[in-house]
C-alpha positions in Angstrom: -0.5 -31.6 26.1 -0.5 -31.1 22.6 -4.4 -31.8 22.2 -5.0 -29.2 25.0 -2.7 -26.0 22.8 -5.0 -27.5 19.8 -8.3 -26.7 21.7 -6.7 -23.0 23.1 -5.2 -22.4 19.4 -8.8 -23.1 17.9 -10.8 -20.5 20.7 -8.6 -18.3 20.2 -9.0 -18.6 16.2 -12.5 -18.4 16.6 -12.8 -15.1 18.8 -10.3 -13.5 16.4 -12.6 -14.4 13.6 -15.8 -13.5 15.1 -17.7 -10.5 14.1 -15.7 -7.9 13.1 -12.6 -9.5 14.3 -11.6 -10.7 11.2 -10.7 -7.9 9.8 -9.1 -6.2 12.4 -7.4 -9.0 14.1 -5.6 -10.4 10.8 -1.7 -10.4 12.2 -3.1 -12.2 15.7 -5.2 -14.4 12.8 -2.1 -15.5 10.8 0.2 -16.0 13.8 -2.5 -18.3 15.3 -3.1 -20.0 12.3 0.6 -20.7 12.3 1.0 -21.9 15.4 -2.3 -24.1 15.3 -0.8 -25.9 11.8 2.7 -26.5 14.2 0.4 -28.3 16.2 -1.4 -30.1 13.6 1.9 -31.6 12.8 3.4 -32.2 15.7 0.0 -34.6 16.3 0.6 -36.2 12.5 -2.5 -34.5 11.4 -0.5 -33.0 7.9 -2.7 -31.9 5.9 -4.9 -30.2 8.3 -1.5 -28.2 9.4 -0.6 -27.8 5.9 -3.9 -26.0 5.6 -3.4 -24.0 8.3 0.1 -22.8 7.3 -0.9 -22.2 3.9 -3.7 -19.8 4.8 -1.2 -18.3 7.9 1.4 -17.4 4.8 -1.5 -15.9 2.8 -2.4 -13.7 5.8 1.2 -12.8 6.3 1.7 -11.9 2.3 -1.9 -9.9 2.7 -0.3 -7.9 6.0 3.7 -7.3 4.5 2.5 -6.5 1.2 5.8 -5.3 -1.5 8.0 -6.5 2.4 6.6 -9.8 2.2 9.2 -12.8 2.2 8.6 -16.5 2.3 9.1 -17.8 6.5 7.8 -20.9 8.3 10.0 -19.1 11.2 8.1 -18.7 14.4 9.7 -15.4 15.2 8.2 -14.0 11.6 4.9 -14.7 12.7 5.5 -13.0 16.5 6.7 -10.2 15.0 3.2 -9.7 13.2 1.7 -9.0 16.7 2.6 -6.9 19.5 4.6 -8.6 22.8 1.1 -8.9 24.8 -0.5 -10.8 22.0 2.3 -13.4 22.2 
C-alpha cells in the first residue's frame, strides 16, 4: 500500500513541478514533498525522506516568510493548501 501512495505522491510531484507549476503550485509542492518523505520512511528509505522533508521545510520557510516556525506536523503542511488540495 505504501509503494502505491509513493508512486501517487511522485505524479503528483511531477505535475506540480511541470512547466509553470512550480512556481505557482509551491504550498501543494511542499505539502507533497512532506508527505512523500513520511512515506520514504515509513518504507526505511531515510535518507531519500530526509531529502524530501528537508526541501518540504525549505518550501514552507520560502511560503511563511518572518511567520515561519520549525513543524514536521502534518496539519502545518495542510494548512499551506486549501481543503480540496488535501
Amino acid at each position: 500500500m505504501l509503494k502505491s501512495h509513493s508512486a501517487e505522491l511522485r505524479k503528483a510531484l511531477q505535475i506540480y513541478t511541470g512547466g509553470q507549476g512550480k512556481f505557482h503550485r509551491k504550498r501543494e509542492i511542499a505539502r507533497t514533498r512532506f508527505k512523500l518523505g513520511l512515506v520514504y520512511f515509513q518504507n526505511h528509505e531515510d535518507e531519500e525522506g530526509e531529502r524530501q522533508l528537508e526541501k518540504a521545510r525549505k518550501l514552507r520557510e520560502e511560503i511563511l516568510g518572518s511567520a515561519f516556525f520549525e513543524s514536521e506536523e502534518e496539519n502545518d503542511y495542510d494548512e499551506l493548501v486549501s481543503t480540496w488540495a488535501r
